[in-house]
N, C-alpha and C positions, 0 to 999 in steps of 0.2 A: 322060122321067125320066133316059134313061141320058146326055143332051145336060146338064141338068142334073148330073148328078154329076160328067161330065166339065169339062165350064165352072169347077166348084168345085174341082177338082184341079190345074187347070193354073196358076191363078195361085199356089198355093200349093206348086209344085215349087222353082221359083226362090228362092223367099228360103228355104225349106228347107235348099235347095244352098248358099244364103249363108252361112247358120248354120252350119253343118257344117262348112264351112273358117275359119268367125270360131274355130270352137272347135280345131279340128286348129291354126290358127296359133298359137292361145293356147298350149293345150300342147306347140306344139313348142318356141316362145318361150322357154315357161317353162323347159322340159326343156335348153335353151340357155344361160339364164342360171345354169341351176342345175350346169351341167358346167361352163359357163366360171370358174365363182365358186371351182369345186371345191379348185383351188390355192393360190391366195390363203388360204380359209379355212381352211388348217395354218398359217399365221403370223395369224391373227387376235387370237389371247389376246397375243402381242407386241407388236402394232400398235398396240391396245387400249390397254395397261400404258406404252406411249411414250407416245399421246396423253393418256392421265390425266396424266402428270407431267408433262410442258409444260403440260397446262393449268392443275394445281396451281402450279408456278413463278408461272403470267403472273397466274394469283389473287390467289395472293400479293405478289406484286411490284406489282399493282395496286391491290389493297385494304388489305392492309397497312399499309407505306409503302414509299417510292421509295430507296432508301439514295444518298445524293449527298453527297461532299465540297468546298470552298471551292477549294483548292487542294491539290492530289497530294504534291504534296512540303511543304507547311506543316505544323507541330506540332502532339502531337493534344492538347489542354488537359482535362484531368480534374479536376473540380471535385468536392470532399464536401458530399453533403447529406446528412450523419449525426446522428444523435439526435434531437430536439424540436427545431421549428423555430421558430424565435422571430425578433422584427422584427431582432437584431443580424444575421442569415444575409443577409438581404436587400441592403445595401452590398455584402457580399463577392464574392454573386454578382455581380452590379452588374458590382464594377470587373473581377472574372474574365471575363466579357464584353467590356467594354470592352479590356481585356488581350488578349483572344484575338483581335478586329477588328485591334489595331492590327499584331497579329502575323503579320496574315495566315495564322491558323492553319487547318486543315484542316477538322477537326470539334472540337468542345464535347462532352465525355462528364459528364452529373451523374450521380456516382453516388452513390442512392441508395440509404439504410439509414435508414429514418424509420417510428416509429407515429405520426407524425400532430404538429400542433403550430398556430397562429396563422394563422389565415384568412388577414387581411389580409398577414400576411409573403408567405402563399404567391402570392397577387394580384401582390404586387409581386413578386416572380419570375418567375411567367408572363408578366406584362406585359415584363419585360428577355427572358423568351427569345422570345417575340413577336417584338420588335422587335432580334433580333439579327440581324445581317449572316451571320452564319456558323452552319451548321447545329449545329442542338442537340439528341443523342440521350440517352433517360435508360436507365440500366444498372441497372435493380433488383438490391439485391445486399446483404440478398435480400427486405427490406422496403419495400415503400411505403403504409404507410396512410392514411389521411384526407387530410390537407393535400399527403402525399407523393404520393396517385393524382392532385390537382390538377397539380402541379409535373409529372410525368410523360406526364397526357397536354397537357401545352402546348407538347410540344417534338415534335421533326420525326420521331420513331421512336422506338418501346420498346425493349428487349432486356432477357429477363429469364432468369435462372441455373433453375437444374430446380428448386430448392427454393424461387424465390420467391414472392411473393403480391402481390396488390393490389387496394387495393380499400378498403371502409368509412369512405366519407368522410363520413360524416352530422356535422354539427355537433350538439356536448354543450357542456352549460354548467359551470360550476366542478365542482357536484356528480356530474359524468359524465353526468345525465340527457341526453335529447334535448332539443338548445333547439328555441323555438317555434317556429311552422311559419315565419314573418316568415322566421327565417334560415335553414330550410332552402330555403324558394322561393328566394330568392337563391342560396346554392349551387347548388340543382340546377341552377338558368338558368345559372350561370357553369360548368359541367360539360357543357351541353347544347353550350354555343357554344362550347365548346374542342375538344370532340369533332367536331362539324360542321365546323371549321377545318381540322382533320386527318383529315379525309375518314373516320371514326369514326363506327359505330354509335351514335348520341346516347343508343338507350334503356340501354344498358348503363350510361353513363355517371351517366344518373340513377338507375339502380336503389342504383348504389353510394352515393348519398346519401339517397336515400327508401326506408325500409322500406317504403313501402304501394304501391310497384312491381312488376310480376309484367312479367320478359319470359319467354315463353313458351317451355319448352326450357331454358333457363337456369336461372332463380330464379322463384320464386315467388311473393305479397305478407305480408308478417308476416317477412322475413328481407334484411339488410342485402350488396349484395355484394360475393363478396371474388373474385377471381380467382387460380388456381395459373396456372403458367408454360403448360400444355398449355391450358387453359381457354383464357387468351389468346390463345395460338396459333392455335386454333382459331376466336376470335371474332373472327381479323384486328387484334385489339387490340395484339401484341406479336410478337420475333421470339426464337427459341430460340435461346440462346449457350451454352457448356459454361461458359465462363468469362472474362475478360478478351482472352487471348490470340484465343479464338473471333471474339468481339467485332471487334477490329483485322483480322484476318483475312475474315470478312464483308466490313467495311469496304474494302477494299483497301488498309489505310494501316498492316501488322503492322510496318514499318520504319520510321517516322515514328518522330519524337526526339517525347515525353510530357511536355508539363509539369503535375506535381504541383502543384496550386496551395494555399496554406497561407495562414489569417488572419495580418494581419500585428500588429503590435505597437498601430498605432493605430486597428485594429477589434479588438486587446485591452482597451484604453483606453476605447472607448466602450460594449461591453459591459461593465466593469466598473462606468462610473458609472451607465449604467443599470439595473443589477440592483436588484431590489427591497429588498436590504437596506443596498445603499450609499447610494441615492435617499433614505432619510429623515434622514440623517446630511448629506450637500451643505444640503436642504431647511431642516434646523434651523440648522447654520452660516450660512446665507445672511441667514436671518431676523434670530437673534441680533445679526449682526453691522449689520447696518441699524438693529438697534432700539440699539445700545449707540451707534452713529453719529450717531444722532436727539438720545443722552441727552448727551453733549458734544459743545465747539465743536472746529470746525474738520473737516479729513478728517484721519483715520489708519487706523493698519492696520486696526483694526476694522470700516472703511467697506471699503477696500480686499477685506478675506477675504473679507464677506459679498457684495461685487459678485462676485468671484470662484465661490465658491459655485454661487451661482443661474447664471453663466454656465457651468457643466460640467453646471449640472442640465436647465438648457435645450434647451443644446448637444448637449447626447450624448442627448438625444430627439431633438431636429430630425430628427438624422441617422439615427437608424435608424429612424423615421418614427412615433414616439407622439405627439409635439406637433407639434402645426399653429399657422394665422396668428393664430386664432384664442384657443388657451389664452394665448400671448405679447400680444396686445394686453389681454387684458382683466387679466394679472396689470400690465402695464406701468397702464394705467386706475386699479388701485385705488394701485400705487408713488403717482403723482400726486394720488390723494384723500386719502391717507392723510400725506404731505407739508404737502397744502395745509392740510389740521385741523391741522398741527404747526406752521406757520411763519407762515402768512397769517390763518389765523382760528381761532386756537386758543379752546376750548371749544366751541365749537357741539357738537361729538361725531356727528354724522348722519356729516358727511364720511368720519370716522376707521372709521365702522363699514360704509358704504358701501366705503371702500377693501380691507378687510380682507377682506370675502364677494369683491370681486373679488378680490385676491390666492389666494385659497383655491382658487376655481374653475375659475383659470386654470392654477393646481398639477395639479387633481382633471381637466381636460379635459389636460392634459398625458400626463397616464398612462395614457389609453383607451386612444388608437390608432383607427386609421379607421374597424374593426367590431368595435365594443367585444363582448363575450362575457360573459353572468355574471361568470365567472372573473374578466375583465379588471376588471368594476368589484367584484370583493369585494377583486383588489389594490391596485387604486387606493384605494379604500377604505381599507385596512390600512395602505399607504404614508405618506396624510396623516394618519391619526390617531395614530402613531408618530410622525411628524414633530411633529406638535403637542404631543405629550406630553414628547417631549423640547424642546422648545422651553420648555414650562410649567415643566419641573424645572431646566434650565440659569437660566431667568430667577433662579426662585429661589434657587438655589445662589450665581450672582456678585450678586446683592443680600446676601442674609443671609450667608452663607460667606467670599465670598474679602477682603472689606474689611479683616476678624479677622484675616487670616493674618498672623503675625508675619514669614514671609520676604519677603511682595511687601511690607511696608509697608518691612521694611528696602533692601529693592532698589528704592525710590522707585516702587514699581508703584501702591500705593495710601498715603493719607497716614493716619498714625495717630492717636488723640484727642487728642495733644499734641505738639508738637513743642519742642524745645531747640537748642539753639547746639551740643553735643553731636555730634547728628546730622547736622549740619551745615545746620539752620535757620539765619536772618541776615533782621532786619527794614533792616538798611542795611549799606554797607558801613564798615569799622571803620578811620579813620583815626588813627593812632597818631601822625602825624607833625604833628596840632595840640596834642598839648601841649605844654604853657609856653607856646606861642607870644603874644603880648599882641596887646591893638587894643584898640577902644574900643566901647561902647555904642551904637548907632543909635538906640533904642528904649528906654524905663522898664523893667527888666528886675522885673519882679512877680510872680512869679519868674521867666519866662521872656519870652525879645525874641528882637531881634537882633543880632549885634555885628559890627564891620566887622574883618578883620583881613589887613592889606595889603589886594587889592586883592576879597576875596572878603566874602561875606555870609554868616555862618554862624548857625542855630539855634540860642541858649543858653539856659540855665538858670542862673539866681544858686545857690550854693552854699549862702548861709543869711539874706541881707539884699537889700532892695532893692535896686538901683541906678537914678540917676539916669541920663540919656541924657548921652552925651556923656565917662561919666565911662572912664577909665583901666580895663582888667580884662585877666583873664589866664586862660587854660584849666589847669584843673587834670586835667580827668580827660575822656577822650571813648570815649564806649560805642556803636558803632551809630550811631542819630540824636541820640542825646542827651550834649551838649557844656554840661559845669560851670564857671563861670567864679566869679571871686573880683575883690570889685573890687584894681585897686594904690592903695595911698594913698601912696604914695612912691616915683615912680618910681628916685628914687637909691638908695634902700636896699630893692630889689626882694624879694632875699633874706630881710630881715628881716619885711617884710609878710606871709610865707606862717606864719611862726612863730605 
């Protein structure tokens, strides 16, 4: 028994003995680490508070955006996207772009101050700062809403002032309501890919257009979102500036020469003809004058204005992008049906009325623009049915009205129900210098022929008898066309014949 107990003791000394020094190393180990650490950990909370802020910096400078300018010493181009943005902004930016490449400018700052305005305007802005050669930062200051969160985030960096906002891009139709889902999927999808571009959160991006969005933390579903200057900040959406001066300073470019850039006279010019109250006034000029063109011969001014016309009304949609290839061929289609029932096959009427639905349509697709809006078709709407109305009262007015006017009939503008010699009417010209002259009869003069006199032929009229052909006569009297002759019975005593 006692061989047994001892047998079971022996092997069980040893790893006893092991254990007891696994554990003495451990705690001495520890006791080691925990005296050597001892110094160090009175500068811990220091160490600590460095490495958070480098790592906040590299966060930021990482997920943010990268702040980078074109050239160091190049000008820094400050462009306004202020107020409602409408298709005329879109040009402006345009060439302030192009202006800023060719300048070798530094950086592009838009600054904006916008509640929001025309989809497709803003498309065509992002697509310019897209594809611009030199960085484009937007400077909230202190508005960007709807159209204006588009434009902002397409560019290469936010910066936004402590008071500003951004955000509620949902598209609404004329009456403010939300338009249908059609156009919000489209926004959101073009918010999602601009944000994914710029290394941006996407779901934010859509929540700002979709109210039935919930990012978690953020917003919730049933509310549209807006972001304050800290929000962004914190969502790596934007970067915090005090002010302009901040701004440039950030940048490293507080010394760079600014250009102010300003609409010039002929992006006054073409917003003007395209405003919706001057557009029905070109529209009706153009017409009139085609149709007054149509109603006499030849060209005059009135062909002339109304070509005129319809070229500024064209024109200055081309350009800031409401008409396309397509409103211009089909108005150009009906010009041509509407011609061809006038000159080549007049009556049939199919043609004329064919021409005219195109003319209309091609006015009416004129004035959408690429994503048309409620809004956009209750103005187009409004536009041509103003146009037409005045079209319909001017008709009437120079039919019935202006013919009566007593000054344009005296200023030979229009001819009055009668005219006189007075007025200086003339059915021929008034030769004075055939009377008395004589010659002779060609013709039976019954009352009237013709008589020869030297070497001319002249229209007469007998005076009160016939005359025989051949016979001797003499002008007494000549009116216009009409030359009175008397025959002579004696050419010797001429004199006495007229007694």
């Amino acid at each position: 028994m006692s061989q047994s107990k001892q047998s079971t003791f022996t092997p069980r000394g040893p790893f006893a003995l092991f254990r007891y020094l696994l554990i003495a190393l451990s705690l001495g180990g520890g006791a080691a680490l925990l005296l050597g650490a001892g110094l160090p950990a009175a500068q811990e909370p220091e160490s600590d508070q460095a490495v958070d802020e480098v790592a906040e910096q590299a966060e930021v400078s990482s997920q943010a955006f990268e702040l980078r300018v074109n050239r160091a010493e190049g000008p820094i181009y400050r462009v306004p996207i202020h107020g409602v943005i409408e298709l005329g902004l879109a040009p402006f930016v345009e060439r302030a772009i192009s202006e800023a490449a060719e300048a070798e400018a530094s950086v592009i700052i838009l600054d904006v101050d916008t509640p929001g305005g025309r989809v497709d305007a803003a498309k065509r802005i992002a697509d310019a700062v897209g594809n611009s050669t030199v960085p484009v930062y937007a400077y909230v200051n202190p508005e960007a809403s709807s159209a204006g969160a588009l434009i902002s985030i397409a560019t290469n960096g936010i910066f936004m002032r402590p008071t500003a906002t951004m955000g509620a891009a949902a598209p609404v139709d004329g009456s403010g309501e939300m338009a249908p889902e059609k156009m919000v999927s489209a926004m959101r999808s073009t918010m999602r890919s601009l944000a994914e571009a710029r290394g941006l959160d996407p779901a934010i991006a859509e929540a700002m257009v979709d109210q039935d969005l919930a990012v978690p933390g953020v917003i919730e579903a049933g509310k549209l979102l807006t972001l304050t200057a800290n929000e962004a900040v914190e969502l790596d959406y934007a970067r915090f500036v005090e002010g302009w001066d901040d701004l440039l300073g950030q940048l490293g470019i507080a010394e760079n020469r600014v250009v102010a850039m300003e609409v010039n006279w002929a992006e006054r010019i073409v917003r003007f003809l395209s405003h919706p109250v001057v557009a029905p006034f070109l529209l009706s000029l153009g017409f009139l004058g085609l149709l007054v063109e149509i109603k006499t011969p030849g060209f005059g001014v009135a062909g002339g204005a109304g070509i005129l016309a319809l070229s500024l009304f064209f024109g200055s949609h081309l350009i800031i992008g409401l008409a396309g290839a397509e409103g211009l061929i089909l108005f150009g289609v009906g010009v041509i049906l509407l011609l061809t029932e006038v000159f080549i096959v007049p009556g049939v009427g199919i043609l004329g009325i064919l021409g005219g639905i195109g003319m209309l349509v091609g006015v009416y697709l004129s004035l959408l623009g690429g994503i048309p809006s409620g809004e956009d078709y209750a103005r187009a709407s409004t536009v041509l049915a103003a146009s037409l109305t005045m079209i319909i009262f001017s008709s009437w007015f120079l039919v019935r009205r202006l013919p009566a006017n007593r000054r344009l009939t005296r200023l030979g503008i229009f001819l009055g129900e009668a005219t006189d010699r007075d007025t200086g009417y003339t059915s021929s010209v008034r030769r004075k210098e055939l009377k008395g002259i004589e010659g002779k009869a060609l013709t039976d003069l019954r009352p009237s022929g013709t008589g020869l006199f030297g070497d001319e032929r002249v229209d007469v009229v007998s005076e009160s008898e016939w005359i025989e052909a051949g016979s001797p006569i003499r002008i007494t009297s000549s009116e216009g066309y009409r030359h009175v002759v008397r025959l002579v019975r004696d050419s010797q005593s001429g004199d006495d014949s007229e007694g």
